[in-house]
C-alpha positions as CSV (number, residue, x, y, z in Angstrom):
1,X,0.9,-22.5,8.2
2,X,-0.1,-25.0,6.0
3,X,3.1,-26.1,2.9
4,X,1.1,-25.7,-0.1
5,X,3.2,-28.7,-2.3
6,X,3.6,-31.7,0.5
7,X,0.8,-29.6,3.2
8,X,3.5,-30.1,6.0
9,X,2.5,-27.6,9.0
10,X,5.7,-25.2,8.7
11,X,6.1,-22.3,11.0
12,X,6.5,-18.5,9.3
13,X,9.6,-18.3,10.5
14,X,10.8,-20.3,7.9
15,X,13.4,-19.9,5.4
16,X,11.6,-21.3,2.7
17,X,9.2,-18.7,1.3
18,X,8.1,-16.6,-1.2
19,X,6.2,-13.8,-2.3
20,X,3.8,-15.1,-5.0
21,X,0.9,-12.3,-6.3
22,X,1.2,-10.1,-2.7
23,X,0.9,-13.4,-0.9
24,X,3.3,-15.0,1.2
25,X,3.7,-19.2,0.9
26,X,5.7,-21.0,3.3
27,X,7.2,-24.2,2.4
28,X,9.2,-27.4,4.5
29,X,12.3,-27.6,2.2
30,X,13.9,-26.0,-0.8
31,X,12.7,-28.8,-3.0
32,X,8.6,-28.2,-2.4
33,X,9.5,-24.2,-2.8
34,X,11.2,-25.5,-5.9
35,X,8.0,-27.3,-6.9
36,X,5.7,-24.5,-6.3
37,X,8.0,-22.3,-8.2
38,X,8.4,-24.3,-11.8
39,X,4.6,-24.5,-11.3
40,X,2.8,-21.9,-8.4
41,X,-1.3,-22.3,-10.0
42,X,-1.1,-26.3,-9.8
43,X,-0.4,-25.5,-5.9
44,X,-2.6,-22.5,-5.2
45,X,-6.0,-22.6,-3.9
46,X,-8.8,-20.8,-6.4
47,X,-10.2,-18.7,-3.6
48,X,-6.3,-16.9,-3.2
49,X,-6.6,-16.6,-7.2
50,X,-10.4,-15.0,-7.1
51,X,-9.2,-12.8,-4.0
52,X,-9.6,-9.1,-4.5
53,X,-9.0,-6.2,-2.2
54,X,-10.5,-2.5,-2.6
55,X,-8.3,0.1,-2.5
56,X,-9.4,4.0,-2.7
57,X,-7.0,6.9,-2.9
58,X,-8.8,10.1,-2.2
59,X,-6.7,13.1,-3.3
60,X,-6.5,17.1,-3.1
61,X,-7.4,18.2,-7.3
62,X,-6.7,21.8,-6.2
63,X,-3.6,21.1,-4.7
64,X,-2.8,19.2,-8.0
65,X,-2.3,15.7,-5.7
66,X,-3.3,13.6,-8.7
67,X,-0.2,12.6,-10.1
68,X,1.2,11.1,-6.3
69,X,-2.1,9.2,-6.5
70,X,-1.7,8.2,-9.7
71,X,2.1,7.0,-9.3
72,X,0.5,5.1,-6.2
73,X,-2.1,3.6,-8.0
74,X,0.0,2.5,-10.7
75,X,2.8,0.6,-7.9
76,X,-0.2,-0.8,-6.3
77,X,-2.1,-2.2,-9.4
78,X,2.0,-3.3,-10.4
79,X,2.3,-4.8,-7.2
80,X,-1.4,-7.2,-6.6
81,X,-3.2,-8.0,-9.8
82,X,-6.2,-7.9,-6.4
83,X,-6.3,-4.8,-6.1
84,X,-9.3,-2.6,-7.5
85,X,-8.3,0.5,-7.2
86,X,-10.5,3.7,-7.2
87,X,-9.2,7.4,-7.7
88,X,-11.5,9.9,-5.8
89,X,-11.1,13.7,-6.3
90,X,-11.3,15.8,-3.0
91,X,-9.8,19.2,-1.9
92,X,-8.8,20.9,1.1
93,X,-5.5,19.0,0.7
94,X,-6.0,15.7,1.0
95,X,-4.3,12.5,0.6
96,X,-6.3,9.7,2.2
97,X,-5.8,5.6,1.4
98,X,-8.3,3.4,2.0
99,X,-8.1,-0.4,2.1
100,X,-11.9,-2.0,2.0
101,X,-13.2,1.5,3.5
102,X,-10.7,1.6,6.5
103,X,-8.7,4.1,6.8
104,X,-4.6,3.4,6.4
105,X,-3.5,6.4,5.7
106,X,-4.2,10.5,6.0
107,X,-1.7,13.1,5.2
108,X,-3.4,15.0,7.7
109,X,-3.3,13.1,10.6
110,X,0.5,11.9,9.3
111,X,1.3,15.3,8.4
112,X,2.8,13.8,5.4
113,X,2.6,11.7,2.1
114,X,2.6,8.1,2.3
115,X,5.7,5.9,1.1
116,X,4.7,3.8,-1.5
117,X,6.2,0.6,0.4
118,X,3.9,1.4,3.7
119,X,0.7,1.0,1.7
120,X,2.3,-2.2,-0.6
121,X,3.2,-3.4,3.0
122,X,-0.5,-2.7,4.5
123,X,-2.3,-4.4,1.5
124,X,0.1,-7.4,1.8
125,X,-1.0,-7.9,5.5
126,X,-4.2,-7.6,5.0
127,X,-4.1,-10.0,2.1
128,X,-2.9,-12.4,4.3
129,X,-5.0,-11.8,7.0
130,X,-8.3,-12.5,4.3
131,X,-6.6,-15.7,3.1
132,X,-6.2,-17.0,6.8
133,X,-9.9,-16.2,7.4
């Protein structure tokens, strides 16, 4: 991993990170994390600004499902100001989430709801899988 202030290679194990718009920086000391913080757009790259991620929540309108998707939507769209997110009604009780038309999440195959962190967690990895690539 590349520091975004000094671009010292730093390894992701280090202390010296943080969590800016669902991405993860890592930085060489606490003086270039200061530096990124007082001003984080002078230090990141346009293409992690532009980045956006789909994200569909297909839910169960019989079983009344919308407001869980809603309350999901609204943490996600919270959360990553990448995230389109799409609302698709379906029955037969489901609950599926969708990150670029993969599949992260089924009730039925879960046998549950998702938590709310699990999916946060799952678009933040792949966020920073798209930014390595």
């Amino acid at each position: 991993m590349q520091d975004p202030v000094c671009k010292m290679e730093v390894d992701n194990t280090t202390q010296f990170k943080i969590n800016y718009r669902g991405i993860t920086y890592y930085f060489c000391s606490q003086d270039c994390l200061n530096e990124f913080k007082n001003n984080p757009l002078k230090y990141i790259p346009q293409t992690d600004l532009n980045k956006k991620i789909d994200v569909k929540i297909v839910y169960c309108r019989p079983c009344k499902y919308m407001d869980r998707a809603l309350n999901l939507a609204r943490d996600i769209l919270s959360y990553f100001e990448e995230a389109n997110v799409e609302l698709i009604q379906g029955d037969k009780g489901i609950f599926d989430v969708y990150i670029n038309d993969e599949l992260v999440f089924s009730r039925y195959i879960q046998k549950r709801f998702p938590e709310h962190e699990e999916i946060l967690k799952e678009l933040g990895k792949r966020l920073q899988k798209s930014l390595a690539s």
